[in-house]
C-alpha positions as CSV (number, residue, x, y, z in Angstrom):
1,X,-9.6,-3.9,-12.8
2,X,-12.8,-2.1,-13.9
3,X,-12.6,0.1,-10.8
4,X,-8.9,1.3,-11.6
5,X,-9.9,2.1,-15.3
6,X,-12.7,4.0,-14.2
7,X,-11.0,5.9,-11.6
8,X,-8.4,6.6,-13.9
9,X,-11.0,8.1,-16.5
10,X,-11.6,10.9,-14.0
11,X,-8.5,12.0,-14.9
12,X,-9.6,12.2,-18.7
13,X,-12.5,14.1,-17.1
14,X,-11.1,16.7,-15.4
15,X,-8.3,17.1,-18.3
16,X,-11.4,17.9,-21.1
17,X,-13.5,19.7,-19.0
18,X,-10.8,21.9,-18.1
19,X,-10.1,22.3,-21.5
20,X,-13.6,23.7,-22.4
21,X,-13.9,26.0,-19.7
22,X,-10.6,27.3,-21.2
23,X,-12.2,27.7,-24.9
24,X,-15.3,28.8,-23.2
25,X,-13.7,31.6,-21.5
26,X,-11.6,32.4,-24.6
27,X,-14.8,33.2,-26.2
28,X,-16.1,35.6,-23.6
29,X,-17.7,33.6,-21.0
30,X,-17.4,33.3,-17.4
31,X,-19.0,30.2,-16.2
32,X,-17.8,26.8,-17.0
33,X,-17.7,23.1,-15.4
34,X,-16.7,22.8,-11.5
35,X,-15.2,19.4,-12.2
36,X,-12.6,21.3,-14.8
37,X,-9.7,23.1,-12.9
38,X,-9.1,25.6,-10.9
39,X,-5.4,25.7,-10.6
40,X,-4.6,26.2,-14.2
41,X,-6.0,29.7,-13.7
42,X,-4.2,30.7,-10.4
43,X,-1.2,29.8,-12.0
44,X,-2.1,31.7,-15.4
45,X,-2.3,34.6,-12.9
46,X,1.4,33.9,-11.3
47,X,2.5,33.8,-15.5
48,X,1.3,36.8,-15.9
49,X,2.6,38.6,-13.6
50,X,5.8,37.0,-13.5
51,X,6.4,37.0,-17.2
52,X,4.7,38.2,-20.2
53,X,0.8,38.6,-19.8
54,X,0.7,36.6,-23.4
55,X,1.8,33.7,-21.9
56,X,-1.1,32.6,-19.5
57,X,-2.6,29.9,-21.8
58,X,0.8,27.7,-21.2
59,X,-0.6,27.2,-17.7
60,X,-3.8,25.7,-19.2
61,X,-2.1,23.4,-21.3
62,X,0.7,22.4,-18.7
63,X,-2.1,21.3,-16.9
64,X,-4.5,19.8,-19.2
65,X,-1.6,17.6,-20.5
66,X,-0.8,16.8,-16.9
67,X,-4.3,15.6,-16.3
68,X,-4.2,13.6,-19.8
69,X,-0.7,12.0,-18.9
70,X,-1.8,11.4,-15.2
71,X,-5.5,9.4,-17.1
72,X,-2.5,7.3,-18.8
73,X,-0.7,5.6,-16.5
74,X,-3.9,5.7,-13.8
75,X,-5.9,3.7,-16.4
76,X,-2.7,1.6,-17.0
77,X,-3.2,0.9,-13.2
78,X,0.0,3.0,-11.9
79,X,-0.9,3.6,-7.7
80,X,1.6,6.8,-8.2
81,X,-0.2,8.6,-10.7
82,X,-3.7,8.2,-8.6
83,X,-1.9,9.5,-5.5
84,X,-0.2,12.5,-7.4
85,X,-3.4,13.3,-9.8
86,X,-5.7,13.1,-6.2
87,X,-3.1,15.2,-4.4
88,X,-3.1,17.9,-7.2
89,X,-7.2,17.7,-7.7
90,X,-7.5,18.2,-3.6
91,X,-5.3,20.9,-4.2
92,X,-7.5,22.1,-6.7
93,X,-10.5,21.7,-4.7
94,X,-9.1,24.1,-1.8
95,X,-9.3,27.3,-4.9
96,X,-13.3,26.1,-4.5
97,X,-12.8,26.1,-1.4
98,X,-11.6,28.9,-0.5
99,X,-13.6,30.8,-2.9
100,X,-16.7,29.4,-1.5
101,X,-18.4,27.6,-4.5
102,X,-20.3,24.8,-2.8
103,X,-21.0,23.1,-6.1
104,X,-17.0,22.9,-7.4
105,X,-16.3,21.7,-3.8
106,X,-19.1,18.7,-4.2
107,X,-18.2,17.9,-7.7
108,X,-14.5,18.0,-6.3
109,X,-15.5,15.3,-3.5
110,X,-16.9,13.7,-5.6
111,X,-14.4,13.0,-8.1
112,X,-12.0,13.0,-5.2
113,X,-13.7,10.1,-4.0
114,X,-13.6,7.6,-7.2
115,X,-10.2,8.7,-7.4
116,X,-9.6,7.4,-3.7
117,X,-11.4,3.9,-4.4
118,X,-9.5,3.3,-7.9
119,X,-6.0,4.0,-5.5
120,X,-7.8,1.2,-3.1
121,X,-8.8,-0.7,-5.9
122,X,-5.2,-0.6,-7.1
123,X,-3.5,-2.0,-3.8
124,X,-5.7,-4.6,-3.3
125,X,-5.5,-6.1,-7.1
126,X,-1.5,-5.6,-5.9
127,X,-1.6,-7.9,-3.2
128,X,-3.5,-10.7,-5.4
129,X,-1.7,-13.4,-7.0
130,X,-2.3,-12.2,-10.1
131,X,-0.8,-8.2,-9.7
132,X,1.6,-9.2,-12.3
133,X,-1.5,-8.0,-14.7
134,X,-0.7,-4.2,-13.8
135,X,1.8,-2.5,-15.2
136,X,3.1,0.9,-13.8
């Protein structure tokens, strides 16, 4: 159960760092945390161009709370929200990816990876006679 808690933290993680690199970028800086996000800022770009420039920020926060809900139930031991919250932080890691920043894409694996053995973690401690002990 340790394993899925900690897994599930990642998801706390990834929530505050993406947070600071927000603040951090509201206050004139450039450079931030690789294991924040990446998404929350191509879609601040897809806002902005879509809609009113002064509405960016809501795809920080959309995301940040997403993150935060996802720690939740992941910590709660829910498989679903490791599979979605790993599914939209690989996402996340192809931006690094494809914008070639070797140490986002390693902090992304590695996150990617405890995120991967909590889900394991999670099925196995489902097929045990006590899995009545995780709630979803």
């Amino acid at each position: 159960m340790n394993r899925v808690r900690n897994g599930g933290r990642w998801f706390y993680w990834i929530a505050g760092l993406s947070a600071v690199n927000f603040v951090i970028f509201v206050m004139g800086s450039d450079t931030g945390f690789a294991l924040g996000t990446a998404i929350d800022w191509f879609l601040q770009g897809i806002l902005e161009e879509l809609a009113d420039p002064a509405l960016g920020w809501i795809a920080h926060v959309v995301v940040i709370a997403l993150f935060v809900f996802l720690g939740t139930r992941a910590t709660a031991g829910a498989q679903w929200a490791f599979i979605v919250g790993g599914l939209v932080y690989a996402l996340d890691g192809l931006i690094f990816l494809l914008a070639g920043d070797l140490i986002g894409i390693a902090v992304h694996a590695f996150a990617l990876f405890a995120i991967v053995s909590a889900t394991i973690a999670v099925r196995q401690l489902r097929s045990t006679p006590l899995s009545g002990l995780l709630h979803t």
